[in-house]
N, C-alpha and C positions, 0 to 999 in steps of 0.2 A: 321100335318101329312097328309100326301099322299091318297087319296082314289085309290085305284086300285080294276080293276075286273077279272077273270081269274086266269091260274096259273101262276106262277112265270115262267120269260123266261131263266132261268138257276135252273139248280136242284141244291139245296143246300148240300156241303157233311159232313154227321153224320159222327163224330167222332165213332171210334167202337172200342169196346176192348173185351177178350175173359170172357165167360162166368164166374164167378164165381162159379156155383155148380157144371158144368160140368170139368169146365180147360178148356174151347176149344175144349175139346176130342167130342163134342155133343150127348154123350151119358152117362149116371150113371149107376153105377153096381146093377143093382137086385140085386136076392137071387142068383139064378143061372144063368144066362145072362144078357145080357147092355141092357138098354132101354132106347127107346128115352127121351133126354132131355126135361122134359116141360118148366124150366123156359127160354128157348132159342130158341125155337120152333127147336129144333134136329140141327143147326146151329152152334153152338160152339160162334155165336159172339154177344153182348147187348151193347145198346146203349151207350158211355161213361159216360156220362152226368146225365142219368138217371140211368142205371144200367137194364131199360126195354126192352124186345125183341121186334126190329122190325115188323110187316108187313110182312108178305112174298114175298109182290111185291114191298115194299122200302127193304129190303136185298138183291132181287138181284140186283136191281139197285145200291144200295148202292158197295157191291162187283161186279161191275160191273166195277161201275168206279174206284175203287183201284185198281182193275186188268189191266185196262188202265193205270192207272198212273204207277205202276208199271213194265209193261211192257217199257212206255217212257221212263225209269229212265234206266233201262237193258239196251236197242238202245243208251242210251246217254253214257254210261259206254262203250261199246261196241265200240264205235267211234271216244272215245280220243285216240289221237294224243299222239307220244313218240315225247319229243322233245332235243336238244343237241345230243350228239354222238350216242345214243343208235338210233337213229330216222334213223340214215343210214343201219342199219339193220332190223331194223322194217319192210320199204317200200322197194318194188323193185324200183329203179332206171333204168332199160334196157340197162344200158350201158356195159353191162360182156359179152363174149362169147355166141350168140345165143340170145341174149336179156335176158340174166339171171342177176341177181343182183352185183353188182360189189361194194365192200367195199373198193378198194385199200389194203389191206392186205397183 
């Protein structure tokens, strides 16, 4: 095995899933109002693995990065390409009256 000192030069990403006592929702119903979640620290999300609530400075980092990944995933979604016939109406070509889209129709 490896001796290393320091921290790891990539954050590792926890698996998260949504709270058990709360649902997600980060909060339990009192008698007469919601109150903060304790087994999730008010968060709605615990660790998969464990079933333990994060850290509050590894949760946002944690939702940090799914919020990045998920945003890349959106931009990727966003940027496919139609391809076959539907793809001549999808993009403008400039070749129509004025530089407008021209399908031959």
């Amino acid at each position: 095995m490896r001796k290393s000192h320091g921290p790891a030069f990539k954050k590792v990403v926890i698996e998260l899933d949504k709270c058990p006592l709360c649902r997600g929702r980060a909060v339990t119903q009192g008698m007469f109002h919601d109150l903060p979640c304790d087994r999730c620290n008010a968060s709605g999300w615990v660790a998969a693995a464990t079933g333990q609530a994060l850290a509050l400075d590894e949760l946002v980092t944690q939702l940090g990065m799914r919020l990045q990944a998920a945003t890349r995933q959106i931009e990727q979604l966003k940027k496919s390409r139609a391809t076959g016939p539907e793809a001549l109406y999808q993009d403008g070509n400039r070749l129509g009256a004025g530089g407008t889209n021209y399908t031959g129709d």
